[in-house]
PLY file of the C-alpha trace (Angstrom):
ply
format ascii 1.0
element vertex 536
property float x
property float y
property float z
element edge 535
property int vertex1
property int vertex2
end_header
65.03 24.09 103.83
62.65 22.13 101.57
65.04 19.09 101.90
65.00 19.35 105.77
60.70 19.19 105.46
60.75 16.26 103.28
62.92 14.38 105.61
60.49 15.39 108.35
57.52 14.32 106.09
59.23 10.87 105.94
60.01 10.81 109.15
56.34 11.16 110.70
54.88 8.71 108.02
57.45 6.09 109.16
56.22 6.25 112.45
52.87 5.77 111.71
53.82 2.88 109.51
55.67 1.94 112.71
52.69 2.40 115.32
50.28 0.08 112.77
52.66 -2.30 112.85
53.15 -2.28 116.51
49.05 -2.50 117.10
49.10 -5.75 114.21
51.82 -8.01 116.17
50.07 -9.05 118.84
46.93 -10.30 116.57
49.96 -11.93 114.44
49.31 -16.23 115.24
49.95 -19.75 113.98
47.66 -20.52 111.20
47.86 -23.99 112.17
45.84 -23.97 115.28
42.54 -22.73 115.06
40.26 -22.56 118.42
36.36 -21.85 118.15
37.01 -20.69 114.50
39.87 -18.18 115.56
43.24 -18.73 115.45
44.58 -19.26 118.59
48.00 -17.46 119.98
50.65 -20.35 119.82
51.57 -22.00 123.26
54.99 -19.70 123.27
53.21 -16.87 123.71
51.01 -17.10 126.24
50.62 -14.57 129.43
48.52 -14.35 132.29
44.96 -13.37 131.78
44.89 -9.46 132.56
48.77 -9.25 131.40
50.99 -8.64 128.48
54.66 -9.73 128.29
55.65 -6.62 129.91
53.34 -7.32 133.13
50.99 -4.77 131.58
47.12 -4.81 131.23
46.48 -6.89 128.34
44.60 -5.12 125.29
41.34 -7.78 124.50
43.39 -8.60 121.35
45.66 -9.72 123.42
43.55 -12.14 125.63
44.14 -15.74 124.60
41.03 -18.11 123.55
39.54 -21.26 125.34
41.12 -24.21 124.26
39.17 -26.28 121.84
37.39 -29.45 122.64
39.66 -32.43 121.59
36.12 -33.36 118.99
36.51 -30.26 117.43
40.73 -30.60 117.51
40.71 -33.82 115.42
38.03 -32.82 113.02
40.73 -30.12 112.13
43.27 -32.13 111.64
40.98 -34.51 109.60
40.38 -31.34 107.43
43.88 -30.15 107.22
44.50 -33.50 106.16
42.75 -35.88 104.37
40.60 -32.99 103.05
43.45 -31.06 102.00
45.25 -33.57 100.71
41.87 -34.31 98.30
41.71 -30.81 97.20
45.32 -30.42 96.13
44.80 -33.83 93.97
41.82 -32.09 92.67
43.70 -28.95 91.64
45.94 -31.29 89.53
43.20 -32.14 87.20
42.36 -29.32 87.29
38.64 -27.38 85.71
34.80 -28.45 87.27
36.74 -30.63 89.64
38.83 -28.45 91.41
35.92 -26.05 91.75
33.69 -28.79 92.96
36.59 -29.95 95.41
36.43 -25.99 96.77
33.00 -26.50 97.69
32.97 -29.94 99.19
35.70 -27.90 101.71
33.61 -25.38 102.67
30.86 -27.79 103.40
33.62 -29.52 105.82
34.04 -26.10 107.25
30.13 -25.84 108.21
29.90 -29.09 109.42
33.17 -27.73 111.82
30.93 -24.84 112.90
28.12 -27.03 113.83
30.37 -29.85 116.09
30.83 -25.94 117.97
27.25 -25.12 118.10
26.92 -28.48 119.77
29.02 -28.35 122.58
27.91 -24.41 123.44
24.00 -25.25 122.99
21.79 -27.27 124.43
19.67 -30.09 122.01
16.99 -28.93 120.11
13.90 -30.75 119.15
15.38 -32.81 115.63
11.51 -32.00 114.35
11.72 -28.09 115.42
12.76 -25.41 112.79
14.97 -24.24 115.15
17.20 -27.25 114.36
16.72 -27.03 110.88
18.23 -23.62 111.31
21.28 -24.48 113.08
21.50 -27.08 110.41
20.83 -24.46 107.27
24.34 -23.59 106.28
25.51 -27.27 106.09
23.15 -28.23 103.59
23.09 -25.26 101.45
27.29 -25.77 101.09
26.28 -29.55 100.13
23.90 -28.20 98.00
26.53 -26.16 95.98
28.64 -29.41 95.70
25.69 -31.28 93.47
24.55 -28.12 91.64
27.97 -28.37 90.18
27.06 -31.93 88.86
23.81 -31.43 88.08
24.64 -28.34 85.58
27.63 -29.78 83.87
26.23 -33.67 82.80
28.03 -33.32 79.43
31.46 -32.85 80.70
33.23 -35.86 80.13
34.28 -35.46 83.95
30.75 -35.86 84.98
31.43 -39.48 86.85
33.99 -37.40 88.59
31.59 -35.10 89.57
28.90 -37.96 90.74
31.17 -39.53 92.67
31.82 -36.08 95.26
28.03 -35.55 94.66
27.11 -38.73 95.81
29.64 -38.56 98.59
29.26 -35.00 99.83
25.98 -36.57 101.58
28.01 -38.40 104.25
28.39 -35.12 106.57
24.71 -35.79 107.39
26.10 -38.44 109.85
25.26 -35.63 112.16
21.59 -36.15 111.60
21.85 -39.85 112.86
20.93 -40.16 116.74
22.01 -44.02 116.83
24.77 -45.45 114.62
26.15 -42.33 113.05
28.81 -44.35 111.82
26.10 -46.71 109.20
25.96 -43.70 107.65
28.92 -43.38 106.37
29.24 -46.68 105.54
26.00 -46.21 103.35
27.35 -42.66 102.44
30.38 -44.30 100.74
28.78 -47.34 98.68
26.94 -44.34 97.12
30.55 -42.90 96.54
31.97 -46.22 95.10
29.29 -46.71 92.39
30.84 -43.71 90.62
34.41 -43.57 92.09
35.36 -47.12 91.29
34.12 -46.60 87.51
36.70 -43.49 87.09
39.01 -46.03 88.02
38.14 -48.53 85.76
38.05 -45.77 82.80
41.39 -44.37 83.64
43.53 -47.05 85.18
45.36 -47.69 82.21
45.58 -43.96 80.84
46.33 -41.92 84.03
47.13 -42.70 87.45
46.32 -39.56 89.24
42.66 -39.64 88.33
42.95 -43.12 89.83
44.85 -41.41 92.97
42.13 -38.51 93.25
39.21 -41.52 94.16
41.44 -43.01 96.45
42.14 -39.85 98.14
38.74 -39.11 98.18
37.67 -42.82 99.96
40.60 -41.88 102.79
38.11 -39.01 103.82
35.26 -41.18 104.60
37.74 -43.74 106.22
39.13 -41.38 108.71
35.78 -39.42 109.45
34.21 -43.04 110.35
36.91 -43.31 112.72
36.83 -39.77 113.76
32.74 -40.58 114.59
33.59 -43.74 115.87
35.87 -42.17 118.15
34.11 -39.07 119.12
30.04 -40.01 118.71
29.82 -43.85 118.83
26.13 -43.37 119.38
25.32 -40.04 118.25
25.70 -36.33 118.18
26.67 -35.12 121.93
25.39 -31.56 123.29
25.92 -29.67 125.66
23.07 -29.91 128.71
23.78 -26.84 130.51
24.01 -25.05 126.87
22.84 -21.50 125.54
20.09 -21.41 122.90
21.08 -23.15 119.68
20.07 -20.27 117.50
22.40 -17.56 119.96
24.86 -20.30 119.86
24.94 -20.15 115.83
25.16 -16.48 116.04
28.31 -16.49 118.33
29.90 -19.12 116.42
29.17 -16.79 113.26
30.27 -13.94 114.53
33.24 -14.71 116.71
34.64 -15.18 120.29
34.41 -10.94 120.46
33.43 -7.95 118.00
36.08 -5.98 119.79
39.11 -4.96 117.20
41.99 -2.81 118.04
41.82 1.02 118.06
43.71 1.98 114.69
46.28 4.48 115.04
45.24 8.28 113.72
48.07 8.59 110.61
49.19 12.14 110.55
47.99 14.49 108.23
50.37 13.78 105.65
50.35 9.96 106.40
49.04 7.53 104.08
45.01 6.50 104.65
44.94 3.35 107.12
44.77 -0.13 104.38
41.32 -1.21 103.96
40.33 -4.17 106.17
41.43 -8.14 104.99
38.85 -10.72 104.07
38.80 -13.29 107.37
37.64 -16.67 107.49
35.37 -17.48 110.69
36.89 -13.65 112.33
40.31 -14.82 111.72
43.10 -12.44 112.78
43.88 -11.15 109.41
47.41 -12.62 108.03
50.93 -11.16 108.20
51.77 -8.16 105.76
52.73 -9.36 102.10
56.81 -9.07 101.93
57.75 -5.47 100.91
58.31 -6.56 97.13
55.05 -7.77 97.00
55.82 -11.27 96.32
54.49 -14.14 98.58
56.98 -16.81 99.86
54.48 -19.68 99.48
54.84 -22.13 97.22
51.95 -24.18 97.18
48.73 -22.61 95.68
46.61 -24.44 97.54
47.90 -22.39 101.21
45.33 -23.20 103.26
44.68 -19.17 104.02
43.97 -18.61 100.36
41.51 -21.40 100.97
39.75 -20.31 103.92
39.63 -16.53 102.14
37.54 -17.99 99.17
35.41 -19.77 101.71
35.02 -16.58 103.17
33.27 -15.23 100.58
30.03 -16.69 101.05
27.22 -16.88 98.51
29.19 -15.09 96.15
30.74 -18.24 95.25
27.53 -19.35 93.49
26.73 -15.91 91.80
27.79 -17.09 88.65
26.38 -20.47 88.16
23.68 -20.36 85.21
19.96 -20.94 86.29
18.71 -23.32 84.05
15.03 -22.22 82.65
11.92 -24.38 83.08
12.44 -25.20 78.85
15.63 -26.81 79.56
15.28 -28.99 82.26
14.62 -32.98 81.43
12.12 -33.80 83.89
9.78 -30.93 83.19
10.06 -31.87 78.50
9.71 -35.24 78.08
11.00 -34.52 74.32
14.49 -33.52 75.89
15.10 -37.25 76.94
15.14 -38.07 73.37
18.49 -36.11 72.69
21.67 -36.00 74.07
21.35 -32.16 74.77
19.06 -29.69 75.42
18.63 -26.57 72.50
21.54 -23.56 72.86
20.58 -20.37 75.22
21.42 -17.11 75.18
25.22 -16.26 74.75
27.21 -16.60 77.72
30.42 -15.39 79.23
33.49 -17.19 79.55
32.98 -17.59 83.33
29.83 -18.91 83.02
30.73 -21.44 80.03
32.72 -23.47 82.71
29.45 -24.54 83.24
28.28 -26.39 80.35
24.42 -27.41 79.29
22.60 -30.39 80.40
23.25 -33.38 78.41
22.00 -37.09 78.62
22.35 -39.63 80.99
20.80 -40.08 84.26
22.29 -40.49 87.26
20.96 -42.58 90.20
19.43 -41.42 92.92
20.57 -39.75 95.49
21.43 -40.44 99.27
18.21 -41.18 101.31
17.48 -38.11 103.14
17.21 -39.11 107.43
14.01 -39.51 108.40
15.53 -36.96 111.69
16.00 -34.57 109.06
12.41 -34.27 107.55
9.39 -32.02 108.93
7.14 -34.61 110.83
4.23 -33.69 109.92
0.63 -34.50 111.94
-1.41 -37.49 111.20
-4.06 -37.31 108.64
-7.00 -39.64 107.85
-9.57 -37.46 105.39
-11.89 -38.90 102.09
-11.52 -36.60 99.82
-13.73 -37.48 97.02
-13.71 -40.69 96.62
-9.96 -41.08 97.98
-9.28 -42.01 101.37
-5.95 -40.44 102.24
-4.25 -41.99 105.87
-0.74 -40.18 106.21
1.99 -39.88 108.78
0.64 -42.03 111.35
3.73 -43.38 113.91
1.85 -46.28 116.06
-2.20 -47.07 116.42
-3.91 -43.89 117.38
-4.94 -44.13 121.06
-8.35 -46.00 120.43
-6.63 -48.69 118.54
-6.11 -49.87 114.96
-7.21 -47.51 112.20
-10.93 -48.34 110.85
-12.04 -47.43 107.16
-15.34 -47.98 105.78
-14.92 -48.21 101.87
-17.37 -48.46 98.98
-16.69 -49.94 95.60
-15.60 -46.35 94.30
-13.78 -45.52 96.48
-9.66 -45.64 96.04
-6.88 -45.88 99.30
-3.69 -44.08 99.66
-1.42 -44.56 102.35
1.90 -43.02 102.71
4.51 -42.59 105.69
2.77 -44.77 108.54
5.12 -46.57 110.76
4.29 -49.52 112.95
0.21 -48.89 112.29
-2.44 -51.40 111.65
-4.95 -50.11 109.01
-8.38 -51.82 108.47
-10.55 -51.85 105.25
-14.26 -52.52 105.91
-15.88 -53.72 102.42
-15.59 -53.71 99.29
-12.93 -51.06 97.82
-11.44 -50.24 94.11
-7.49 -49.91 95.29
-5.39 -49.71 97.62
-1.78 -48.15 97.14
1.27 -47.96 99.86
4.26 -45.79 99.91
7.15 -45.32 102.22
5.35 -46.87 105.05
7.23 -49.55 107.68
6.00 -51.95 109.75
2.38 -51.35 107.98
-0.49 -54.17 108.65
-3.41 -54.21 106.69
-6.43 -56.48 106.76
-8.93 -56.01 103.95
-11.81 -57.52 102.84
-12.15 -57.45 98.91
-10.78 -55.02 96.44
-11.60 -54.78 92.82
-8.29 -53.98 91.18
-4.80 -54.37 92.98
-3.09 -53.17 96.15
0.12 -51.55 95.32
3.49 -51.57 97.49
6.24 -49.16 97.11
9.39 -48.71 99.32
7.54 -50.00 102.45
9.51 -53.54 104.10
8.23 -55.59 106.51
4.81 -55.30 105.19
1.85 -57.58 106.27
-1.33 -57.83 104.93
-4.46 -60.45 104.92
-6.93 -60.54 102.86
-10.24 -62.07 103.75
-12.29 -61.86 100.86
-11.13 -62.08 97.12
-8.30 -59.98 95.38
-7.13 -60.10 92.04
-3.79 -58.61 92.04
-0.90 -58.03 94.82
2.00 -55.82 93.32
5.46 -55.70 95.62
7.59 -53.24 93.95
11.25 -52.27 96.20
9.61 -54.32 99.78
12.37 -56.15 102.06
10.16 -58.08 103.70
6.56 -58.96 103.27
4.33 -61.45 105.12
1.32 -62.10 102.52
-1.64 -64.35 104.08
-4.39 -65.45 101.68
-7.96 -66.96 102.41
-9.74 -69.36 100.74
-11.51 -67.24 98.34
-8.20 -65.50 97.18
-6.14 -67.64 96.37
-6.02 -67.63 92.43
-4.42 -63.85 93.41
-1.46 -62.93 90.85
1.44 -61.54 92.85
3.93 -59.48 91.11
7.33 -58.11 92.43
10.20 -56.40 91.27
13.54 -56.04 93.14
11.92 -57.33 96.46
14.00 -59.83 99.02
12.05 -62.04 101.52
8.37 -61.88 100.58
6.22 -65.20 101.78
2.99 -66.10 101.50
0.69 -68.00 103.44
-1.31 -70.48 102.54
-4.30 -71.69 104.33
-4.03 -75.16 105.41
-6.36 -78.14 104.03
-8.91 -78.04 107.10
-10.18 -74.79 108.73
-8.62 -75.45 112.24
-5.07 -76.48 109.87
-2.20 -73.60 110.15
-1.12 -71.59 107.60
1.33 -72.84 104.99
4.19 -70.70 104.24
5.68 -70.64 100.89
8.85 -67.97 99.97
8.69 -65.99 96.23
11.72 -66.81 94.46
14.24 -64.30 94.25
17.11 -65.47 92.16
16.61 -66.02 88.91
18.91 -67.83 85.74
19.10 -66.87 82.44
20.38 -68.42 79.91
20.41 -68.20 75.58
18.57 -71.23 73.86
18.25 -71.43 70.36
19.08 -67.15 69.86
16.33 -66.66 72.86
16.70 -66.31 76.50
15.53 -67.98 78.79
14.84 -67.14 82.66
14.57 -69.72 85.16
14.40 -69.83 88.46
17.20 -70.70 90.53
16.79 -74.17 92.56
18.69 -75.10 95.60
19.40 -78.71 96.04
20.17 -79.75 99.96
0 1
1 2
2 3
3 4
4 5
5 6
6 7
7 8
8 9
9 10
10 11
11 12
12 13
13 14
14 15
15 16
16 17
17 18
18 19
19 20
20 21
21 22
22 23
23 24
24 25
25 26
26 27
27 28
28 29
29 30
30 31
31 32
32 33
33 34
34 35
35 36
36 37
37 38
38 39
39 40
40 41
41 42
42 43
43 44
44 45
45 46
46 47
47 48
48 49
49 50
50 51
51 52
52 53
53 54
54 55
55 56
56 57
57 58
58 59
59 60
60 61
61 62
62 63
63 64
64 65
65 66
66 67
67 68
68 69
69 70
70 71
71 72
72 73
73 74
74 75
75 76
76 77
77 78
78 79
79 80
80 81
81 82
82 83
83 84
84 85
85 86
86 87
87 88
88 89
89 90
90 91
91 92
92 93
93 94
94 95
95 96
96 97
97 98
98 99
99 100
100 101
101 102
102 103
103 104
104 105
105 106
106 107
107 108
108 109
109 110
110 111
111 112
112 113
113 114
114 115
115 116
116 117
117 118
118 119
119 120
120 121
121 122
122 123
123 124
124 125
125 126
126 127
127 128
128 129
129 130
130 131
131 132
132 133
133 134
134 135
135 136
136 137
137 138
138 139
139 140
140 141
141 142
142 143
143 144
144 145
145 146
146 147
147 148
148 149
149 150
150 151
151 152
152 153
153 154
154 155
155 156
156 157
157 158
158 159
159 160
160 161
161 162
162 163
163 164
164 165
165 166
166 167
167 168
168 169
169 170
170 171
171 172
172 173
173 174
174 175
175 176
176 177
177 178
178 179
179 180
180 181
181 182
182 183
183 184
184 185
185 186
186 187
187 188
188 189
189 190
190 191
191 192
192 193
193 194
194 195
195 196
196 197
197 198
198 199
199 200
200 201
201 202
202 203
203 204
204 205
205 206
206 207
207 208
208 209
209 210
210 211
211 212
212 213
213 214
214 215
215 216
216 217
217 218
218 219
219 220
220 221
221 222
222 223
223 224
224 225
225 226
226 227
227 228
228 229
229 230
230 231
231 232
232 233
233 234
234 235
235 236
236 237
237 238
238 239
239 240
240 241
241 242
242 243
243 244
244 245
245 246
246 247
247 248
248 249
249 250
250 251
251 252
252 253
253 254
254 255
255 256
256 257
257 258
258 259
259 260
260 261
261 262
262 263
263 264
264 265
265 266
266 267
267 268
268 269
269 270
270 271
271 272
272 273
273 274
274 275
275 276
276 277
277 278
278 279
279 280
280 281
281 282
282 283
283 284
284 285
285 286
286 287
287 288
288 289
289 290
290 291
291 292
292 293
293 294
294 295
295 296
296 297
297 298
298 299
299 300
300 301
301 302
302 303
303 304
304 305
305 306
306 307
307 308
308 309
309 310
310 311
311 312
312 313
313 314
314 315
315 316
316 317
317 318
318 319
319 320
320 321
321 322
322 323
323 324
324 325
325 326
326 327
327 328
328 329
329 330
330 331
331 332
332 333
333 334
334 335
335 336
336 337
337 338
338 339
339 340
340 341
341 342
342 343
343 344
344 345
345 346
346 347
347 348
348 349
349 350
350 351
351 352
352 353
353 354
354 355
355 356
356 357
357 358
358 359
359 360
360 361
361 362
362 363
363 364
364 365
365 366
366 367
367 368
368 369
369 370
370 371
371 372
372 373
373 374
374 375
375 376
376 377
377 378
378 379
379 380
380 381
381 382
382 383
383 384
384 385
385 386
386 387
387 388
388 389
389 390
390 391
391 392
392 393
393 394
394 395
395 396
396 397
397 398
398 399
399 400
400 401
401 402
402 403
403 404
404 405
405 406
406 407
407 408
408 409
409 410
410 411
411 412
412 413
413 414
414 415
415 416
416 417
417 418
418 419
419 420
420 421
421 422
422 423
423 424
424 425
425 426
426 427
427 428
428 429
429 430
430 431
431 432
432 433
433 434
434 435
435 436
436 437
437 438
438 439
439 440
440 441
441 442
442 443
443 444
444 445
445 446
446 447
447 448
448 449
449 450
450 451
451 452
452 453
453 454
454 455
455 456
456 457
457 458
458 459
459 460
460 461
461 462
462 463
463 464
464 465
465 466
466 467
467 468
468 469
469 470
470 471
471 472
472 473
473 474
474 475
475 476
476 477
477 478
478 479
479 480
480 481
481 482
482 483
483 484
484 485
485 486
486 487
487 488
488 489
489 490
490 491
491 492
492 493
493 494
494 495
495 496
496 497
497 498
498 499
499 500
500 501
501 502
502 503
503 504
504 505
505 506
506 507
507 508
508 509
509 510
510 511
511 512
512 513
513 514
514 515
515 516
516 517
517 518
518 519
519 520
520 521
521 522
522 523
523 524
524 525
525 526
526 527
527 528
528 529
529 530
530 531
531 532
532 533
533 534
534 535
């Protein structure tokens, strides 16, 4: 009798074994096609809408998806591809590398989410936080892939490192409403600086580090053909769009929130399995092989992929915060050494993360203007500085006026295409980040200072002592009569001319070009610099 109730224990468990497995076949797809961050059902299995196999109502699980736009089709295979093909060479060498190469994949995947936010939203405003929203998970992913460089400068795979975190900034092409495909072009010179000196260091000791930066240089190849392809002139949306905020939520959350009733077990049943990490609401995967053991043989499956993408900000949880005591740029004394003093003990998980050590690295990958806050113009004297920001263009009754004293100090910063003014006599005048600035000035005491701002002009009427270009492409310099014992000093600065005023006042200008190539050569144990003469 007791035998005949454990068979009919067994029995009823099986079939609720059974019925679960029934209810997970239909959700059961190709992992290689994906559609609006889903998998999609493969093409053999599709029904009428509204009908199963059997001529049945279809359950939703059982609905099939949208096809996917053919943009969002070849990014896939671009990620399934040359991405995957640079994180498997990364998982051969293995350590800081392969974790770095984990991120730089997940920042591929939010850069996939946001090619679907485009074409289901309409375009916001580039200046409007409500773009900078839709645009919030891309860079906090590229984020992850420098603060992996950033915290490990002594590991002697650091130029590894620089290379992805110098490279990582291409996926802004998105931000670039004209010529997307520049900035990649820009993206990858960035890349090279680092990438081709792993090469040097390790073409005669081991090819596959020499493989790895090659891999990694295919990626920006096919993405500027992808873009070249897909956006020739920028970022398409869609102009009869939803919101781009609901938009990110639906993309985030899924084509439905539906899921498929799960079966009751019976009462001496086993407890339903708890639910599966998903990637992007995924279907979860097929059931593990009743011995437990999975038939894959390449670690890097791409489903074992998209589950550690999956888990979200817990991927950075254990990255050390470096304190205020150890950081280079805040103790001036740290630059001295090679490394900065020993912290508190850490785990073995967090060691993979060593301290900061010396070097620097250079700087990184111009941020689009598209992508910054605009902020409103500003002319104020505070003090005795005159502060004229963030003007784009003359301001509606013309070129901007300022009346200086001889205390009183000029900064200009972020002005595009304005003409400035300076009425009298003033101490200084500095410029930074501005394009296509004109300024006309009367006297200064000390020096007018230019930084980062090309095709500058400026005239000077009265007398000035000292002009000092530092990082201009492209300067127009005219001098008057009274200024022209002025010292000019530059430093890495292409096409700067100044103008001369001719021998009679009705005479024109006379331009003469700064040298920009210079010779040097060893005389005697002592260099010598020379400037470089062209004969013809």
């Amino acid at each position: 009798m007791a035998s005949m109730n454990n068979l009919t224990t067994l029995i009823k468990r099986l079939e609720a074994a059974t019925s679960r497995l029934e209810d997970m076949v239909p959700t059961m797809t190709d992992q290689s096609a994906v559609s609006n961050g889903v998998a999609s059902l493969p093409e053999s299995g599709l029904t009428a809408p509204g009908a199963d196999a059997r001529g049945g109502a279809a359950s939703p699980s059982q609905q099939t998806l949208a096809p996917l736009p053919p943009a969002i089709d070849d990014f896939d295979a671009l990620i399934n591809g040359d991405v995957k093909t640079f994180v498997n060479m990364s998982e051969e060498i293995g350590g800081l590398v392969a974790e770095q190469s984990a991120a730089v994949l997940r920042a591929f995947a939010a850069e996939r989410k946001f090619l679907i936010v485009t074409t289901k939203a309409k375009k916001p405003d580039i200046q409007s936080p409500v773009y900078m929203e839709v645009l919030k998970d891309l860079q906090a992913t590229m984020g992850v892939v420098n603060d992996i460089r950033e915290a490990n400068r002594a590991s002697p795979l650091f130029k590894h490192l620089s290379t992805v975190s110098e490279g990582i900034n291409v996926l802004i092409w998105v931000a670039n409403e004209n010529k997307p495909a520049e900035t990649i072009t820009e993206m990858l010179s960035s890349a090279q600086f680092w990438g081709n000196r792993v090469i040097q260091d390790y073409k005669e000791k081991d090819q596959v580090h020499v493989q790895w930066v090659q891999t990694f240089y295919r990626i920006f190849k096919s993405l500027s053909a992808y873009v070249r392809q897909h956006y020739l002139t920028g970022l398409t949306w869609n102009p009869n769009g939803i919101d781009p905020l609901q938009a990110t939520e639906d993309v985030n959350a899924g084509p439905s929130t539906a899921r498929s009733p799960t079966p009751q077990s019976s009462a001496n049943g086993p407890p339903p399995p708890p639910p599966l990490p998903k990637f992007d609401n995924a279907p979860p995967p097929p059931p593990m092989p009743p011995n437990g053991v999975s038939t894959s043989k390449n670690p890097t499956d791409m489903g074992a992929v998209f589950d550690e993408i999956s888990r979200g900000e817990a991927v950075t949880s254990k990255l050390r915060k470096v304190e205020p005591s150890s950081q280079t740029h805040k103790n001036p004394s740290l630059r001295a050494s090679s490394a900065v003093p020993s912290g508190p003990a850490r785990s073995d998980s967090q060691n993979s993360l060593s301290s900061r050590g010396g070097g620097k690295s250079p700087l990184p990958g111009k941020k689009p203007e598209s992508m910054r806050t605009k902020k409103p113009p500003k002319k104020e004297l505070e003090g005795n500085k005159w502060l004229i920001e963030n003007f784009d263009g003359n301001p509606p009754e013309g070129m901007i006026e300022i009346n200086a004293s001889i205390s009183h100090s000029i900064l200009i910063s972020r002005c595009t295409k304005t003409t400035i003014r300076v009425i009298g006599k003033a101490n200084a005048i500095s410029l930074d980040n501005c394009t296509q600035l004109s300024l006309v000035i009367d006297s200064l005491v000390s020096a007018v200072d230019v930084i980062k701002s090309p095709r500058f002009e400026m005239q000077v009427l009265g007398t000035l002592p000292t002009i000092m270009l530092d990082q201009v492409d492209g300067a127009a310099l005219y001098l008057g009569r009274e200024s022209l014992g002025t010292e000019v000093f530059t430093s890495k600065c292409t096409g700067v001319n100044v103008n001369l005023p001719g021998r009679g006042d009705d005479d024109d200008y006379v331009e003469r070009a700064l040298p920009e190539q210079i010779k040097s050569v060893v005389r005697d144990g002592v260099v010598v610099s020379e400037i470089v003469e062209h004969a013809g």
